[in-house]
C-alpha positions, 0 to 999 in steps of 0.5 A: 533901258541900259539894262535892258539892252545889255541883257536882250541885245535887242536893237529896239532898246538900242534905238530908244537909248541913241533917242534918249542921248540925242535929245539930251544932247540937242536940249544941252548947252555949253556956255562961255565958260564950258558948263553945260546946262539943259533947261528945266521947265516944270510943268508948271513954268507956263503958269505965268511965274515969273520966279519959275521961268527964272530957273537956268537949270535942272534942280541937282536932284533931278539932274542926278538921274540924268546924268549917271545915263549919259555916263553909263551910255557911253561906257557901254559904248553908245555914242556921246558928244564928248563936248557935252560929256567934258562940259558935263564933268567940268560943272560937276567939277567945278560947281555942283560938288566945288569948294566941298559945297552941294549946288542946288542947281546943276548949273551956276546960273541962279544957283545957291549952295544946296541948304538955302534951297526953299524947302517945302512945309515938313520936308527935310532938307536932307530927303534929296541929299543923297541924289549926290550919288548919281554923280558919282558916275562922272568919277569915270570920267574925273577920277577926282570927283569921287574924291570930293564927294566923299569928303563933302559927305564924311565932313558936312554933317549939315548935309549928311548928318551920318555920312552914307546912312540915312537917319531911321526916321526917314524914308528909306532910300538904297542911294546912302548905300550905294554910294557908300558901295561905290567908294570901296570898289577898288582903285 
């Protein structure tokens, strides 16, 4: 959408982007100690689980499509509360990517470090690894978390088992790539 708009100007794709930002901005909260969470309710939380309507938070993989949107709407000068977006760095800061550590959960609230995550019968629990680089664009905002994603990738070879590359017997994916990309850009 952001694209879009960069390129036509058109105000219909403006619109539906203050839209977007504004429903992330009435769904997000900030708690006690200045993280931010937004719920996560799968489609199948009405089910009657009781395990599912534990969840306090996004699942980081999904959470790494959000927020690269918030982060790139406001740098393409589109209004954000700079509330929620100082929240938003400080848990990506401070718990999704702390203590070289990947969060399962974008917020703390019944999160587990990323590999004791439940992983579906023959999945892997490095498929949704590389969503680390949706957080990268909070760099804009905290130049020191690009700093700890790329340790925590150079270093955890239980998470990354070849850094930004992706091993061949997996399904290809551009993100390893990218955020490989993205650490070269200069200072």
């Amino acid at each position: 959408m952001l694209n879009i708009y960069t390129i036509t100007k058109d105000e219909f794709y403006a619109d539906r982007i203050r839209s977007f930002i504004t429903t992330f901005e009435k769904s997000a909260r900030i708690d006690a100690n200045g993280m931010v969470a937004w719920d996560y309710h799968p489609y199948f939380a009405q089910s009657g689980s009781k395990n599912n309507r534990r969840q306090k938070s996004e699942l980081v993989w999904k959470a790494s499509f959000t927020v690269p949107f918030v982060y790139a709407a406001k740098q393409a000068g589109f209004s954000v509360d700079q509330d929620i977006l100082d929240a938003t760095t400080k848990t990506i800061r401070e718990h999704v990517v702390a203590n070289n550590d990947y969060a399962r959960n974008f917020h703390p609230d019944g999160s587990v470090p990323f590999l004791e995550r439940k992983v579906k019968p023959g999945a892997s629990e490095h498929t949704t690894a590389f969503s680390i680089v949706g957080f990268l664009a909070a760099s804009a905002e905290d130049p020191t978390i690009k700093d700890q994603i790329r340790k925590i990738v150079a270093t955890r070879r239980d998470i990354f088992p070849i850094g930004w590359l992706k091993p061949a017997e997996r399904k290809p994916s551009c993100k390893g790539p990218l955020g490989y990309a993205f650490m070269m850009e200069p200072e």
